[in-house]
mmCIF file of the N, C-alpha and C atoms, coordinates in Angstrom:
data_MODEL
# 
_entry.id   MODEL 
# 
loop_
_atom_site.group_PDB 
_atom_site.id 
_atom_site.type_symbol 
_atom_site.label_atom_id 
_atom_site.label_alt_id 
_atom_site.label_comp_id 
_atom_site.label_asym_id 
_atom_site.label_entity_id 
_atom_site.label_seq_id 
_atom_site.pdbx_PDB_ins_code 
_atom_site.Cartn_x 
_atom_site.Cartn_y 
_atom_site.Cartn_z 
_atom_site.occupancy 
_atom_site.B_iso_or_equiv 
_atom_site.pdbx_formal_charge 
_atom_site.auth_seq_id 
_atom_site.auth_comp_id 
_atom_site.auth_asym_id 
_atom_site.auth_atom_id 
_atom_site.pdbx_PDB_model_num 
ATOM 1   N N  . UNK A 1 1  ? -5.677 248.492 201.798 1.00 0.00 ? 1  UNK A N  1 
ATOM 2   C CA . UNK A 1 1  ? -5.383 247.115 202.132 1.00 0.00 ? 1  UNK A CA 1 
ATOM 3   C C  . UNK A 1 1  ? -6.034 246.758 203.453 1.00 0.00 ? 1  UNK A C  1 
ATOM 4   N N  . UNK A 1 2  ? -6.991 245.545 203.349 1.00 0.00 ? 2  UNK A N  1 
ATOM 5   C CA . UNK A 1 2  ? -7.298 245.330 204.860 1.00 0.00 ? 2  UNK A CA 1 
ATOM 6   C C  . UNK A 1 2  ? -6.285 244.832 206.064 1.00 0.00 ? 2  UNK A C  1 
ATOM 7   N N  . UNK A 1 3  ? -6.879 245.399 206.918 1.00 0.00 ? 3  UNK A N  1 
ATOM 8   C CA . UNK A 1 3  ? -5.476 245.101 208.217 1.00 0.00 ? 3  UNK A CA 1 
ATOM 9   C C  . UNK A 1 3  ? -5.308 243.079 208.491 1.00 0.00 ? 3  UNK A C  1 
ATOM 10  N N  . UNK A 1 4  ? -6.780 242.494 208.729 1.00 0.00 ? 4  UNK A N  1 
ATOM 11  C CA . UNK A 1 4  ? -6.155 241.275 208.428 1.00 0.00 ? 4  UNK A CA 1 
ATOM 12  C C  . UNK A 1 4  ? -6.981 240.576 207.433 1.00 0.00 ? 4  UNK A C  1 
ATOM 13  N N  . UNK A 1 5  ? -6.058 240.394 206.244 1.00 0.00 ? 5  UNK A N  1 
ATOM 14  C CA . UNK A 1 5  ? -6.019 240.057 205.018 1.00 0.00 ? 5  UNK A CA 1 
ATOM 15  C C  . UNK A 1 5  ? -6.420 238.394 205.024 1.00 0.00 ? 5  UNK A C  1 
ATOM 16  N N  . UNK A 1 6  ? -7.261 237.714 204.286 1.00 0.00 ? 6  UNK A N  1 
ATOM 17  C CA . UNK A 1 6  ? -7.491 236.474 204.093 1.00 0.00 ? 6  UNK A CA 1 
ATOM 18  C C  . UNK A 1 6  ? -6.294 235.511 203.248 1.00 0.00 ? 6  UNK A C  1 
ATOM 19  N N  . UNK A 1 7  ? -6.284 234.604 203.715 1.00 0.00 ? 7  UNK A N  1 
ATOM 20  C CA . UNK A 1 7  ? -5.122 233.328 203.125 1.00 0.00 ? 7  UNK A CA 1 
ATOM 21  C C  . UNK A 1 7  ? -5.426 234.126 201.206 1.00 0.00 ? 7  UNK A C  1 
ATOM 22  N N  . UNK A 1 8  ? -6.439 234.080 201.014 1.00 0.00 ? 8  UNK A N  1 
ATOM 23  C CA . UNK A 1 8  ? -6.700 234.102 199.473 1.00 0.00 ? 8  UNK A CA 1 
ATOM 24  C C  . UNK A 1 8  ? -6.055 235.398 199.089 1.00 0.00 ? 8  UNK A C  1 
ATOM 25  N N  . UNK A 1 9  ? -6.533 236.430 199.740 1.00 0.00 ? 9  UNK A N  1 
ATOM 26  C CA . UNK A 1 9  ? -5.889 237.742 199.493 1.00 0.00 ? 9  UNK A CA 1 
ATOM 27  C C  . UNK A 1 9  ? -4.426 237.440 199.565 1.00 0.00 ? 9  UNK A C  1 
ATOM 28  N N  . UNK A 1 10 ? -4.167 236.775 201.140 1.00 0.00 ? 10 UNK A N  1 
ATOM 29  C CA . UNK A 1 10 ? -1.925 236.739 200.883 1.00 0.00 ? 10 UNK A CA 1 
ATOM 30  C C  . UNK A 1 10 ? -1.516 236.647 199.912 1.00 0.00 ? 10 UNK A C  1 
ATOM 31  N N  . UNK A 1 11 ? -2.511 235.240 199.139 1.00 0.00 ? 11 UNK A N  1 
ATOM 32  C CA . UNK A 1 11 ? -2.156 234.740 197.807 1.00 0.00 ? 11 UNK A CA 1 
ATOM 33  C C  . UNK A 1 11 ? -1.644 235.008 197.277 1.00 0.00 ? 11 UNK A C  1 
ATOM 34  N N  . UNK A 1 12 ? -3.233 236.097 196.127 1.00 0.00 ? 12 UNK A N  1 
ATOM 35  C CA . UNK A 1 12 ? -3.044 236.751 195.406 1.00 0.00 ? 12 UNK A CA 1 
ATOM 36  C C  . UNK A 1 12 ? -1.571 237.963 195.385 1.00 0.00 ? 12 UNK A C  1 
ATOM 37  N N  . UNK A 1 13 ? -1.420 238.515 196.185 1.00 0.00 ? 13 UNK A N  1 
ATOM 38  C CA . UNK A 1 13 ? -0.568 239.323 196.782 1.00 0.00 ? 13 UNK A CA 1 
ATOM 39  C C  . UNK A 1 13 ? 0.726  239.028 196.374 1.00 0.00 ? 13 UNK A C  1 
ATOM 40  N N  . UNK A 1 14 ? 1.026  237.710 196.780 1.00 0.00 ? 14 UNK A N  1 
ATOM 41  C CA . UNK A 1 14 ? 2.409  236.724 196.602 1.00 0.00 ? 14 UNK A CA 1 
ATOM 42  C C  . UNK A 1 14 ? 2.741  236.941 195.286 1.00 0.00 ? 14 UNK A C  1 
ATOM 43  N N  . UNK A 1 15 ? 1.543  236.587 194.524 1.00 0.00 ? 15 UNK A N  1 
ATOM 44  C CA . UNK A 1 15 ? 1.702  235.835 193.458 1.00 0.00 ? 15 UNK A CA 1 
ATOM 45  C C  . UNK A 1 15 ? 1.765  236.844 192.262 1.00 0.00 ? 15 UNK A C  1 
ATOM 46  N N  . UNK A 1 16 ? 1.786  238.917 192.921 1.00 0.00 ? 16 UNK A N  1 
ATOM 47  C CA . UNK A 1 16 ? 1.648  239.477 192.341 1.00 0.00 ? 16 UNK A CA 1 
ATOM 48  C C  . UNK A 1 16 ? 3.078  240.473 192.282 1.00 0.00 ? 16 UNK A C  1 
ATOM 49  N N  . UNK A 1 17 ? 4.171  239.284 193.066 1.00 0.00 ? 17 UNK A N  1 
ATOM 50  C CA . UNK A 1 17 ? 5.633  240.190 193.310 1.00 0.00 ? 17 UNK A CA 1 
ATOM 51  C C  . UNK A 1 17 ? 6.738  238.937 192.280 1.00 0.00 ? 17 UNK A C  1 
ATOM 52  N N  . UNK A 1 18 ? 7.797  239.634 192.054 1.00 0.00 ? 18 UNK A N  1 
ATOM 53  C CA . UNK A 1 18 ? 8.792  239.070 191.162 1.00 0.00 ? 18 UNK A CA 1 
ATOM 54  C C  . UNK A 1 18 ? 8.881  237.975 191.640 1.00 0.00 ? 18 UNK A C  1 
ATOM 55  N N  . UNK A 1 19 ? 9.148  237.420 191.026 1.00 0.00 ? 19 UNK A N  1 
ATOM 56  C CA . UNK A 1 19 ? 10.019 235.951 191.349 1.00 0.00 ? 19 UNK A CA 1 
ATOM 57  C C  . UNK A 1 19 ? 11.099 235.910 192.256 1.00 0.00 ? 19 UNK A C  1 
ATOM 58  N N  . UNK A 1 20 ? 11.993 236.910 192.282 1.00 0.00 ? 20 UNK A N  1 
ATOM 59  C CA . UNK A 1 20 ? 13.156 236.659 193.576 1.00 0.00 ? 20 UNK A CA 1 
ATOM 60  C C  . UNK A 1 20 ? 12.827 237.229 194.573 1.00 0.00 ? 20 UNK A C  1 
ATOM 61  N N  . UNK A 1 21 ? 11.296 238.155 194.702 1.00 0.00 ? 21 UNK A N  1 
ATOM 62  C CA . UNK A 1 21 ? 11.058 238.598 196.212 1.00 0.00 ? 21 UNK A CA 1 
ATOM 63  C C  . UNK A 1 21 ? 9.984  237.056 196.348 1.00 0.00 ? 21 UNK A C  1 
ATOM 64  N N  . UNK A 1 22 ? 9.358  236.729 195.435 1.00 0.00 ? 22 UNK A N  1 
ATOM 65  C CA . UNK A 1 22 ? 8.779  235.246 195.907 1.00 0.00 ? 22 UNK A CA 1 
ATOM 66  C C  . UNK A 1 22 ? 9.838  234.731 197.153 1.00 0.00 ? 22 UNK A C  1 
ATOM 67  N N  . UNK A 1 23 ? 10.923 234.179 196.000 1.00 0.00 ? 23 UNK A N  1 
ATOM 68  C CA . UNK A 1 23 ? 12.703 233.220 196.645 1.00 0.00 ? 23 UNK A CA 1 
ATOM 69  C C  . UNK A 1 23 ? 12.435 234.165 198.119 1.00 0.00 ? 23 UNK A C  1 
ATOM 70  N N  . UNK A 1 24 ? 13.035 235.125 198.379 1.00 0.00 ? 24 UNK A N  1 
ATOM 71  C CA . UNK A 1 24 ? 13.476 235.374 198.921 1.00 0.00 ? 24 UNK A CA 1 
ATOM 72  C C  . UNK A 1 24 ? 12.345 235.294 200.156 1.00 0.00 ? 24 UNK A C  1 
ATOM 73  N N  . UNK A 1 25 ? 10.923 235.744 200.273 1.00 0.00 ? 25 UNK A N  1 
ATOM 74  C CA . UNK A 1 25 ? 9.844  235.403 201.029 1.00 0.00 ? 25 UNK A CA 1 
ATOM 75  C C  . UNK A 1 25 ? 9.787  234.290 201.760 1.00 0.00 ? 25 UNK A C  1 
ATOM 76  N N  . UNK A 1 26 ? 10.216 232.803 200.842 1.00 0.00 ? 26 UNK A N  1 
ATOM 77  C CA . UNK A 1 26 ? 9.517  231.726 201.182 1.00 0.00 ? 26 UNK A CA 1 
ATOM 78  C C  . UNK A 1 26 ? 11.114 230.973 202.278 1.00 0.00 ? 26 UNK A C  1 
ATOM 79  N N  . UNK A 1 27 ? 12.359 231.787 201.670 1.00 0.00 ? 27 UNK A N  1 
ATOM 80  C CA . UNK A 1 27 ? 13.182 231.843 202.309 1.00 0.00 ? 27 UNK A CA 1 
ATOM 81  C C  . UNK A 1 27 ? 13.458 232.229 203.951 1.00 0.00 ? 27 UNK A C  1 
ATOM 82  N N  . UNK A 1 28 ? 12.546 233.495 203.920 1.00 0.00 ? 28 UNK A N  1 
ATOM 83  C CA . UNK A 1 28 ? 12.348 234.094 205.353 1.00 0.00 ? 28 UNK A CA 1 
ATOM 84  C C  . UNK A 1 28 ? 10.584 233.169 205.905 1.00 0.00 ? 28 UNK A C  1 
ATOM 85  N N  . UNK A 1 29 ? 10.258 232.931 205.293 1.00 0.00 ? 29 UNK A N  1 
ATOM 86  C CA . UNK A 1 29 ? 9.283  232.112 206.410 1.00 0.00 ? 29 UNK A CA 1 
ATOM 87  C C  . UNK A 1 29 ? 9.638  230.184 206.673 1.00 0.00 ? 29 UNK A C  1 
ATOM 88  N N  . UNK A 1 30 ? 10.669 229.747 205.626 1.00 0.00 ? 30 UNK A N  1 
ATOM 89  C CA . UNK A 1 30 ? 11.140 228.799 206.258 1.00 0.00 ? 30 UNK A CA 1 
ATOM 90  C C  . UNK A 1 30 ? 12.218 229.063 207.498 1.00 0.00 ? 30 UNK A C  1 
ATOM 91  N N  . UNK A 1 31 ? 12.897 229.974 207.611 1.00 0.00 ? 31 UNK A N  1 
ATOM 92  C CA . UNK A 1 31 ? 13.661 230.381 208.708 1.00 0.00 ? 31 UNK A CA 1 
ATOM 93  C C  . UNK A 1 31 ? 12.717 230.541 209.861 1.00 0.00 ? 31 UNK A C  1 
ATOM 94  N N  . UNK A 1 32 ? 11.761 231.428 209.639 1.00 0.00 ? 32 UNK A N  1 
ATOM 95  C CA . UNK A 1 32 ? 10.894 231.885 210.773 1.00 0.00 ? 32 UNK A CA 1 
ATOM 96  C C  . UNK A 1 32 ? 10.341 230.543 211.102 1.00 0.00 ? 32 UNK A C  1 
ATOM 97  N N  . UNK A 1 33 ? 9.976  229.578 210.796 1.00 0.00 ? 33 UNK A N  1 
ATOM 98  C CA . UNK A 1 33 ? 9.309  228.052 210.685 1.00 0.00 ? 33 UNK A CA 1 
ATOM 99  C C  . UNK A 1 33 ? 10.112 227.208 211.685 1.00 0.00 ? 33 UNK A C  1 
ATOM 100 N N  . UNK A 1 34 ? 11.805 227.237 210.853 1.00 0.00 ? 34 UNK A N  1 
ATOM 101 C CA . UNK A 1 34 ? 12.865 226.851 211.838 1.00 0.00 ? 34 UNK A CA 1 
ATOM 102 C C  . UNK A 1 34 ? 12.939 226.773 213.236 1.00 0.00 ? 34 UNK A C  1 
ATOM 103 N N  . UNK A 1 35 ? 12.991 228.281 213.432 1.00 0.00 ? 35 UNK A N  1 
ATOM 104 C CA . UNK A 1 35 ? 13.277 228.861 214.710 1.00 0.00 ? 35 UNK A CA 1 
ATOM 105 C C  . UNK A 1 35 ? 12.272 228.272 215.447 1.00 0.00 ? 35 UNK A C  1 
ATOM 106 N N  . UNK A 1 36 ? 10.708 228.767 215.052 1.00 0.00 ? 36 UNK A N  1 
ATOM 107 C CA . UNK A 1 36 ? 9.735  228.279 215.888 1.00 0.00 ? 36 UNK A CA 1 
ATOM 108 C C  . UNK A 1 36 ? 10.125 226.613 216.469 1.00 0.00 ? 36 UNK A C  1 
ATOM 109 N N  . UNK A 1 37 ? 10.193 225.922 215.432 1.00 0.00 ? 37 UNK A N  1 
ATOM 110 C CA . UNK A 1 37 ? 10.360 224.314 215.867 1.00 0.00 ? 37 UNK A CA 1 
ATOM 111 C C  . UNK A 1 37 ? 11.759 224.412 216.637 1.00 0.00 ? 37 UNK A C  1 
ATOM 112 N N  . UNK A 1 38 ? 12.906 224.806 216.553 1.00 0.00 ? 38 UNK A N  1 
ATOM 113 C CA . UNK A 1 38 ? 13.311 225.018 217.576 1.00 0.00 ? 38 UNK A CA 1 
ATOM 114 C C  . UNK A 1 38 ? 13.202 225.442 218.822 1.00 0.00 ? 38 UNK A C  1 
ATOM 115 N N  . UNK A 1 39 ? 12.319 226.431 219.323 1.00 0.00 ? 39 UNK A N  1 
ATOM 116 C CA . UNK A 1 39 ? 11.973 227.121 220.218 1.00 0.00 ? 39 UNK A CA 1 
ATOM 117 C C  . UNK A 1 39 ? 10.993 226.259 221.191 1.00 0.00 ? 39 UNK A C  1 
ATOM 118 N N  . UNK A 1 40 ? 10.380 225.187 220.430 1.00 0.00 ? 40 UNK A N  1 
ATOM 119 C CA . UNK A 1 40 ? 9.209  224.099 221.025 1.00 0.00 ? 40 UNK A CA 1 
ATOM 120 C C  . UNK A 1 40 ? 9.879  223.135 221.420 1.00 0.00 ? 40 UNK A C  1 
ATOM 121 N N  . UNK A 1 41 ? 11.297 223.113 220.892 1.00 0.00 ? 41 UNK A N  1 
ATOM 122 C CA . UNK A 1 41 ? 12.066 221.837 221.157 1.00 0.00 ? 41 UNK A CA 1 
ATOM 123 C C  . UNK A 1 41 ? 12.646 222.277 222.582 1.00 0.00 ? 41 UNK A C  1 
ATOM 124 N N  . UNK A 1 42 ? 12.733 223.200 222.727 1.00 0.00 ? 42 UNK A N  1 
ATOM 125 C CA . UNK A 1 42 ? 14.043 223.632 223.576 1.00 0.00 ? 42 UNK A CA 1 
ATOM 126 C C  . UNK A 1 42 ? 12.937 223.665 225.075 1.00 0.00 ? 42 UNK A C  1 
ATOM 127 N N  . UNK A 1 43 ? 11.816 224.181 224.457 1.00 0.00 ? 43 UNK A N  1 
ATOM 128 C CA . UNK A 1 43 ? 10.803 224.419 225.825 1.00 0.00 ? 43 UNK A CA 1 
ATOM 129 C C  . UNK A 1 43 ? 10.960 222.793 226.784 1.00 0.00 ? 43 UNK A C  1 
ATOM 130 N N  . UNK A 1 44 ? 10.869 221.764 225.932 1.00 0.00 ? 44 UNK A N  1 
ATOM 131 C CA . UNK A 1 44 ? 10.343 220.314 226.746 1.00 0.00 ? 44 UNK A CA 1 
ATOM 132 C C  . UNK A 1 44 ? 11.697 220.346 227.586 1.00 0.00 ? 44 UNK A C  1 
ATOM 133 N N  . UNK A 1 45 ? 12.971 220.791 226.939 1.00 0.00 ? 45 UNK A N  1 
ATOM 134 C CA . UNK A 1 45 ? 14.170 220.970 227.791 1.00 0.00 ? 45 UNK A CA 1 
ATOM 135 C C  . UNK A 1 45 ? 14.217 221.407 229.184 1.00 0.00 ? 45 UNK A C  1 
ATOM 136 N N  . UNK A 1 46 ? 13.161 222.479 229.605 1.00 0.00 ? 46 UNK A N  1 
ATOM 137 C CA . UNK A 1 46 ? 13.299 223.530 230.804 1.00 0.00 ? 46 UNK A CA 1 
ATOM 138 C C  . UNK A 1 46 ? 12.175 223.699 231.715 1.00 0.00 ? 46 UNK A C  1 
ATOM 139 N N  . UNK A 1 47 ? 10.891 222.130 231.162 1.00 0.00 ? 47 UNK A N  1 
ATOM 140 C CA . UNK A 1 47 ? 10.088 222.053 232.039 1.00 0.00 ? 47 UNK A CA 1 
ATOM 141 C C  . UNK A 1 47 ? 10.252 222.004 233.400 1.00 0.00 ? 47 UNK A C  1 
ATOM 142 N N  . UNK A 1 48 ? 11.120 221.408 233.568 1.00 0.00 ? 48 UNK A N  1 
ATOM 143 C CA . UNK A 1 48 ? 11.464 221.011 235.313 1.00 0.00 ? 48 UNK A CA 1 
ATOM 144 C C  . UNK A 1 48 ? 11.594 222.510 235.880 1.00 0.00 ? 48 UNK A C  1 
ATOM 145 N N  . UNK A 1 49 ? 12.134 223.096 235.310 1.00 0.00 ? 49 UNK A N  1 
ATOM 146 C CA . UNK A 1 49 ? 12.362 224.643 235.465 1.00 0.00 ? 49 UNK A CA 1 
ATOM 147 C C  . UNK A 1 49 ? 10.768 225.699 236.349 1.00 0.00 ? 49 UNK A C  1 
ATOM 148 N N  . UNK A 1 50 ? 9.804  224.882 235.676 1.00 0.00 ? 50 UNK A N  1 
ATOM 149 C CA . UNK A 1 50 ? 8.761  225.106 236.709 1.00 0.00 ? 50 UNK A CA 1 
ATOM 150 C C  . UNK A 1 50 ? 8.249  224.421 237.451 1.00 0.00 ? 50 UNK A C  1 
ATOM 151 N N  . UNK A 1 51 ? 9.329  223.511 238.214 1.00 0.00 ? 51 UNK A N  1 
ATOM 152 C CA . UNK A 1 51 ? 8.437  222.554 239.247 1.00 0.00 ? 51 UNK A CA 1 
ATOM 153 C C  . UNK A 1 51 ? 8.766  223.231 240.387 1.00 0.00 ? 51 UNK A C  1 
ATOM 154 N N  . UNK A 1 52 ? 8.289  223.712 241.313 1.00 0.00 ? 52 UNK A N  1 
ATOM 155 C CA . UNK A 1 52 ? 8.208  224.311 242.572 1.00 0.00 ? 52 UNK A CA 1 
ATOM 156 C C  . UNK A 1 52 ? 8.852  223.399 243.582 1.00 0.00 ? 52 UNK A C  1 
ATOM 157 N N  . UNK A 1 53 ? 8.775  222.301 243.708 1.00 0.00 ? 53 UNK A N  1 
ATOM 158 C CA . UNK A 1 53 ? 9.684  220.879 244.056 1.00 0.00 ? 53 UNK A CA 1 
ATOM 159 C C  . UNK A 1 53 ? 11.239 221.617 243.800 1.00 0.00 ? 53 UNK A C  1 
ATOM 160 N N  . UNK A 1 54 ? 11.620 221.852 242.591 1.00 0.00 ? 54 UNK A N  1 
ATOM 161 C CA . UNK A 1 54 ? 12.457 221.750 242.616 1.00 0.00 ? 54 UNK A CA 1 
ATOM 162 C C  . UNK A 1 54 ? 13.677 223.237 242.477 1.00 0.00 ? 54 UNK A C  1 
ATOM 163 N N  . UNK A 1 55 ? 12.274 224.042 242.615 1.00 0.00 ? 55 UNK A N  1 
ATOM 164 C CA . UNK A 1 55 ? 13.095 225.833 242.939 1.00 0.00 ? 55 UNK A CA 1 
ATOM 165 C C  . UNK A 1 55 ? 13.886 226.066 243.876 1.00 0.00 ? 55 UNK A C  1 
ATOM 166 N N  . UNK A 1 56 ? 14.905 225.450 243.776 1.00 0.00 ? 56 UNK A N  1 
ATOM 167 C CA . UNK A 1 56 ? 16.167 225.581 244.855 1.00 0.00 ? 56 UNK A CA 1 
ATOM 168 C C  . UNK A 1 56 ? 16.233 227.404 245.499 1.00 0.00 ? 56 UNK A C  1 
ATOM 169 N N  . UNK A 1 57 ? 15.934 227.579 244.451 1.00 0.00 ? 57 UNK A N  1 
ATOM 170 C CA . UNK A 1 57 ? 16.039 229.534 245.070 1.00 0.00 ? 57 UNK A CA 1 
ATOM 171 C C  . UNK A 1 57 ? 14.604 230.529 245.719 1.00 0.00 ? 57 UNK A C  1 
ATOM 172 N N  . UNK A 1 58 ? 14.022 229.716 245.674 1.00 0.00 ? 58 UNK A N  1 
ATOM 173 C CA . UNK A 1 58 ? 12.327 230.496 246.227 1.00 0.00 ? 58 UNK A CA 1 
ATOM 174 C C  . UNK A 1 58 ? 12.846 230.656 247.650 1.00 0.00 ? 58 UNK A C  1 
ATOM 175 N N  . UNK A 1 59 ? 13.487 229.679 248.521 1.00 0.00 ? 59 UNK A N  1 
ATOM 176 C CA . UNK A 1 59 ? 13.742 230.396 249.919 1.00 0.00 ? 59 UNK A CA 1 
ATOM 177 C C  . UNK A 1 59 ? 14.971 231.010 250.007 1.00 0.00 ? 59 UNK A C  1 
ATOM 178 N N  . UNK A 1 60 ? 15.817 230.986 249.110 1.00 0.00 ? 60 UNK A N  1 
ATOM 179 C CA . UNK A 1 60 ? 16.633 231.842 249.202 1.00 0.00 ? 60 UNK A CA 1 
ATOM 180 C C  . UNK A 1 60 ? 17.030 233.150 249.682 1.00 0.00 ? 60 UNK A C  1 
ATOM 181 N N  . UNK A 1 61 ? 17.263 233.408 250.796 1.00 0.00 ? 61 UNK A N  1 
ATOM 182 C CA . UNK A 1 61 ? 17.177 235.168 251.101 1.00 0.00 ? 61 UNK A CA 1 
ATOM 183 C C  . UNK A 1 61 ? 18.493 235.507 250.481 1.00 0.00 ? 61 UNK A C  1 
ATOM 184 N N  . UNK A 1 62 ? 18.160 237.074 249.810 1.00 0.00 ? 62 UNK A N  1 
ATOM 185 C CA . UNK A 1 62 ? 19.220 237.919 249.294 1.00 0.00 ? 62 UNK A CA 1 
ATOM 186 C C  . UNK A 1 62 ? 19.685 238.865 250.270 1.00 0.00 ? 62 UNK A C  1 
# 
């Protein structure tokens, strides 16, 4: 099997397993899909988080 496999090869591949490991596949990459768009959402949340303006703790001595 080549290490990285072409869209056509995944394909074929897919299209060469049962039907409920299909289900169950397309199941785990809409989750994985999820998360991502969550994860992009959450980033615009915590921009300020790198404004140097506003690093209350950079002079902070411990």
């Amino acid at each position: 099997m080549n290490v990285n496999p072409t869209v056509e090869e995944i394909k074929e591949m897919i299209f060469r397993l049962p039907l409920q490991e299909v289900v169950v596949l397309i199941q785990d990459i809409e989750e994985r899909l999820e998360t991502l768009d969550i994860m992009q959402l959450a980033e615009t949340g915590f921009k300020e988080w790198n404004d140097t303006e506003e690093d209350i703790y950079s002079s902070y001595q411990y």
